[in-house]
Every structure is written in structure tokens, then in C-alpha cells.
N, C-alpha and C positions, 0 to 999 in steps of 0.2 A: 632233914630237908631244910633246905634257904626259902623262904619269902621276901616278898617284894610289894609296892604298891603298884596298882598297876596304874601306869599312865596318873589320869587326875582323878579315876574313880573313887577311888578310895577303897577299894577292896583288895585281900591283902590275896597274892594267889602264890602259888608253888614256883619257883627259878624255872623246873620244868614244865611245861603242858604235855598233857598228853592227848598226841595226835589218832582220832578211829577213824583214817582212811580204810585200813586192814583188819577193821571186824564187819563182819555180814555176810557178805553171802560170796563161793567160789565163783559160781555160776555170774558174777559181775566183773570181776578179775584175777584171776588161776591162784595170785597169792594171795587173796582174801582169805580169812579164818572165820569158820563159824560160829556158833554162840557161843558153845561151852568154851573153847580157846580162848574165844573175844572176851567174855569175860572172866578168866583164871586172870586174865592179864590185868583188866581195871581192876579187879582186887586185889593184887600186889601193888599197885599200882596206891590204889589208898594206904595201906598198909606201910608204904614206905614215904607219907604224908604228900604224896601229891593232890592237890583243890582241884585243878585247873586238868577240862578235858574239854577239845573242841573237834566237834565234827561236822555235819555238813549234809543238807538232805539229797541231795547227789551220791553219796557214797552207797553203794550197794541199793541204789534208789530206796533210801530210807531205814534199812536194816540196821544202820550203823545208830543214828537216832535211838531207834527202838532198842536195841542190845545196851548201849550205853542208860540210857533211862533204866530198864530194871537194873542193869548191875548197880546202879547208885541209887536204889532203893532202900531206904533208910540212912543214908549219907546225904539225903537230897542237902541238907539245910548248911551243909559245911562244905558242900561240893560249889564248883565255881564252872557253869554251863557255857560252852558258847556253840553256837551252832550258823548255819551260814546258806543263802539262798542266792541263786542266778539262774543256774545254769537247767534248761527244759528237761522236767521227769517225764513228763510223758509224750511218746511222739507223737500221737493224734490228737495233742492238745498243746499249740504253740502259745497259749497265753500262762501255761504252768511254767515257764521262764522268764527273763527278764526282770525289771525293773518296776513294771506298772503295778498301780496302785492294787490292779485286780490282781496280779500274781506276786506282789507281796503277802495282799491279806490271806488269798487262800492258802500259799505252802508254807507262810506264819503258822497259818490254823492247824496243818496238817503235821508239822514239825513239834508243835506244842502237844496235840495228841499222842504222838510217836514216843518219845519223850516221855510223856506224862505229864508235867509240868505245865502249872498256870501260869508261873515267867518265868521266860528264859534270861538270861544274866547278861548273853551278850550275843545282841544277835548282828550277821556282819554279812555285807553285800560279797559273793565271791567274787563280781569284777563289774567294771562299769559295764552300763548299758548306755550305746551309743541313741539308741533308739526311745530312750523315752527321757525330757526335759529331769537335771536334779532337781528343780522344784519341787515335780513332782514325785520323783522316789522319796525326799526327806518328809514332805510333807507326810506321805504315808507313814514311814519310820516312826516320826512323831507322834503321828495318831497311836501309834503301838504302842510306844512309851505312854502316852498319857492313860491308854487302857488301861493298863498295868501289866501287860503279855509281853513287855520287853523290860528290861532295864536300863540296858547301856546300847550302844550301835556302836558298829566296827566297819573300817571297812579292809578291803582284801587289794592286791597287786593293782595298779593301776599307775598312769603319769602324774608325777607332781603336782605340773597344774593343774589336773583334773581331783585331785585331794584338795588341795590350795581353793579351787570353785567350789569343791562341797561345803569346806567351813565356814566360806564366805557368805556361801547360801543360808544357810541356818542362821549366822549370826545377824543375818541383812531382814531375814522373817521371823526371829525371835525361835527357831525352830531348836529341837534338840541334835548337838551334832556329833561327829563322829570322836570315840573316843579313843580308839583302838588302829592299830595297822597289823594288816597280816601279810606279809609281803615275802617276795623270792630273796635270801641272804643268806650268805653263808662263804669259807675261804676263797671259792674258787668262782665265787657271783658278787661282786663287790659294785655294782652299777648304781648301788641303793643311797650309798654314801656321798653320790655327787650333790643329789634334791633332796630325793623324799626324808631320808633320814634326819636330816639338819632340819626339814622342815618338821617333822616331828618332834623331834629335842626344841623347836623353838615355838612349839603350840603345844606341849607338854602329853602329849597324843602316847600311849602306851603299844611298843612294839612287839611284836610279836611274831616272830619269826618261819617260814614254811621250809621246808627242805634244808634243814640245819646240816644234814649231813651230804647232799647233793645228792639227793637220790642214790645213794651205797658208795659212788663215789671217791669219799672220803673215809670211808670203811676198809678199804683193802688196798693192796697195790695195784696201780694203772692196771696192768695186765691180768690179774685175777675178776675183772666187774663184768664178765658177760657171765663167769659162770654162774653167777646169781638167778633165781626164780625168775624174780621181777625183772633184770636187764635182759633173758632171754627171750620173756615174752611180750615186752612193754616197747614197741619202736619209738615211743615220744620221748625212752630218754633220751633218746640223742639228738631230741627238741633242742635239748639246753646247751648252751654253750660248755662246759665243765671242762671240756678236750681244748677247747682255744688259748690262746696265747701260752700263761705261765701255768695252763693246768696241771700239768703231765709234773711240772717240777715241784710244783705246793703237792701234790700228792706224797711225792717222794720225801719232801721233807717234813710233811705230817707222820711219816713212816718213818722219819729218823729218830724225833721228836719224841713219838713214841717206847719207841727201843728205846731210849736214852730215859724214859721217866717210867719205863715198866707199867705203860697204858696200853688200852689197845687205840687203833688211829681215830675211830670213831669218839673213844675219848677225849682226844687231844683236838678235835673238830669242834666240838663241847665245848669246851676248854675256853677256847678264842670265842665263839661267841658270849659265852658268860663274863667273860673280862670286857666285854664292849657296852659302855654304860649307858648307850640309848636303847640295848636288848633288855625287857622285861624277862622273857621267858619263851626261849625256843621251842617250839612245836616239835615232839620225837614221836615219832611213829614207829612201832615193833610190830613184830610177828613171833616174839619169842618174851616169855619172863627173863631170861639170863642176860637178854640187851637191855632191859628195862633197867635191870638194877646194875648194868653195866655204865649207863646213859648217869644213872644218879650219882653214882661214885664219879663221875667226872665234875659236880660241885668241889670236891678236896683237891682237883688238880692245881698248883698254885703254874703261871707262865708267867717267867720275867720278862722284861718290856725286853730287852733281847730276843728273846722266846718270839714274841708277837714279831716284831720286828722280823725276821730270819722267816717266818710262816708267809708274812707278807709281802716280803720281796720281790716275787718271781712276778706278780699280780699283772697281768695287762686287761687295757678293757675289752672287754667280749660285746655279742651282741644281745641288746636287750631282751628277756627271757622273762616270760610268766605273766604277762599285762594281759591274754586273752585265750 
């Protein structure tokens, strides 16, 4: 396994994170794995020196939290947490979402339980809230950090300038600010590269990447991605742009790419992100151990600036994907 710093933390985490959308519960989405799955897979997972696991108290409304806590039971202190709050757990309670001070503390609180965990290492807005002033979500965040129930703040998809206002907010109230991006990138969603990412390479903000692979996407050939679990039953993936402009042809030539270097495509998806020097450490999400250690064996893939070049060509811009 490669480490990295992350961002300006200082903590050293694994090239990959590993993403627990897909442990918890079926009963939340048909391709969710249950416990004992969910965690065979974090144990190989440490085993093949990965720190870095982020999840999200949304996922499987908290299962995922909790599964991940005990499997890194007795790994606590070398493990690297990041967990994430927005979006409403419960429906007869609209203050359990958002931004506000009250439903930060409380699904802080209840995240930190799940977990187990008296701090989490890095806890990260999953998207803006239009609806309550940044003043007041940082200030809250802050209080968190100063607790000692947070260590770092990240934040997740959102518009540049609305990143660019969080910093500025903090730094203008002495506040603790964001140190982390967790945002939509990968071959076939390049929209990142225009702002937010320059703006993060020039605030030294550590990246971290969602949908490395586009949602399966980039895994197989154009014409094989419905057969998949998740494309049959999931109508948001084709939220994303992936099919627009040069998709269809970056597919094919991550599939040549491949053939030609004896990876699978999912590899060679990897690949390109790891070579892109404002990525810390792309988020992979599995539902299998043999992708897992598929995912890491793509650290040894070397791509020559050809390579990149040739993957990148086809690229037109699509439309904006993943801000809400």
C-alpha cells in the first residue's frame, strides 16, 4: 500500500479510501451487503494496509456507521474515520437534516455512538444547505472541533464559490475550516477541473474523490452496465452525465488500455485518477473482496503521459452532476 498526506492535515492515510456505501442493510438498497459481508470486506481491507474508510450517516440510515465501527475494533487508533451528515434520517423529523446548529449536534452525537468513537477524524458536510447561513454551520463545526468530537472538517460536492465562501468564513472568524473535498470525478466527469480543483491545489485542501469509477460505468463495456445489480435497480444512475458527449468513446478506450496492459477497465479508471496530483485518495466502494484487491493492484499500474493523453481526448463537457 502507497500513503499520502492528506491535504494539510498531516495525517498520513492510504492512496485508497475505502468507500461503506454498500455495507448495511438490503432492506435500504437491493445491493447493500450485510454485516457479516460488510465486514469480511473491511478486513481485507486493513489487511492489505488500507487507514482510510469513509462513510456517511445516511447509508443504510446508520448501519453502515455502526458495521464499520465494530469491524475496526481494535484498529481504532491506526484507522483514519471519516463520516458525513446532510441529508434527513428521519421523516417525521425535518430538523435531523441540514446544516443547522441543532442538526449538526444531534446526528454528530448519534454518529459518534454508532461508530463508537469519541472523535471522529474527519467529519464532512455531504452538501450545502441552502437554507441555513455558513456562519452558522462553521461556527457549529467548530464548536465540534474545539470539543474534541471532531478533528478535521471536510467538505463534500458543492460550487466553487460556495467552497471559496466557506474558507473565507472561517478565516474572517478565526473559525476552524474545511480541510478536505469530497467531490464527483473521475474520466468521464471532468467539470471539477475547471474551479474547484485549482481551487483546492491552491488552498492546499486535500482531495478526495466519489464515484472514481462512475458508478460501474467504467468497469465494463458501454453495452454490458445495465446488466449490473445496481444499474438495474438504481434509475439515478443515469442522473449522471457518464453517456454525454465523449463517454461512449473514453469507455472504449479504457477497454483498449486495458487489453493492452493486462488490467481489468476498472483498473485503468484507478490508474488515471492516482496519476492526477491534486487526488489524495479516491473513494472505492465494493461489494466483493476480489474488487477490493483488484482496486489496489491498480497502485502498480504505471500510464504514460500518452496513456493519460489518449484516455483523455474524447472528453467534452457534460452537464453539472452531483452538487445536490
Amino acid at each position: 500500500m502507497e500513503y499520502t498526506t492528506l491535504g494539510s492535515t498531516g495525517m498520513e492515510v492510504s492512496r485508497l479510501c475505502l468507500g461503506c456505501m454498500s455495507f448495511g442493510s438490503s432492506d435500504w438498497r437491493e445491493w447493500v451487503l450485510e454485516d457479516e459481508e460488510s465486514k469480511a470486506i473491511i478486513e481485507r481491507a486493513i489487511d492489505l494496509g488500507i487507514n482510510f474508510f469513509d462513510t456517511a450517516n445516511m447509508y443504510s440510515r446508520g448501519e453502515s456507521e455502526r458495521i464499520l465501527g465494530e469491524a475496526l475494533e481494535g484498529h481504532r487508533e491506526e484507522s483514519v474515520v471519516a463520516t458525513k451528515g446532510y441529508f434527513q434520517m428521519r421523516e417525521d423529523d425535518p430538523n435531523s437534516g441540514g446544516l443547522s446548529r441543532k442538526a449538526i449536534e444531534q446526528e454528530l452525537a448519534a454518529s459518534r455512538e454508532r461508530l463508537g468513537m469519541d472523535s471522529i477524524d474527519l467529519y464532512q458536510i455531504h452538501r450545502w444547505d441552502d437554507d441555513t447561513p455558513i456562519e452558522t454551520t462553521m461556527r457549529a463545526l467548530d464548536d465540534a472541533v474545539r470539543r474534541g468530537h471532531v478533528r478535521y472538517l471536510g467538505a463534500s460536492s458543492m460550487w466553487a464559490h460556495q467552497f471559496a465562501e466557506s474558507l473565507h468564513t472561517s478565516d474572517r472568524l478565526g473559525l476552524e475550516r474545511f480541510v478536505t473535498m469530497q467531490n464527483h470525478y473521475n474520466l468521464v466527469y471532468r467539470e471539477e477541473e475547471r474551479e474547484m480543483l485549482p481551487l483546492c491545489e491552491k488552498e492546499d485542501i486535500g482531495v478526495v474523490p466519489w464515484s472514481p469509477l462512475a458508478r460501474g460505468y467504467l468497469t465494463r463495456p458501454h453495452e454490458e452496465i445495465d446488466a449490473t445489480t445496481r444499474g438495474e435497480t438504481e434509475e439515478h444512475l443515469y442522473d449522471h452525465p457518464y453517456r454525454e458527449g465523449g463517454g461512449r468513446e473514453i469507455n472504449e478506450r479504457v477497454a483498449e488500455i486495458a487489453a493492452d496492459k493486462g488490467a481489468t477497465m476498472a483498473q485503468i479508471a484507478l490508474a488515471w485518477l492516482l496519476h492526477k496530483d491534486w487526488v489524495d485518495a479516491p473513494i472505492v466502494g465494493t461489494t466483493s473482496v476480489e474488487h477490493l484487491e483488484q482496486a489496489v493492484e491498480a497502485l502498480e499500474i504505471s500510464l504514460s503521459a500518452s496513456d493519460m493523453a489518449y484516455l483523455e481526448e474524447p472528453y467534452e463537457p457534460v452537464s453539472v452532476s452531483g452538487h445536490s
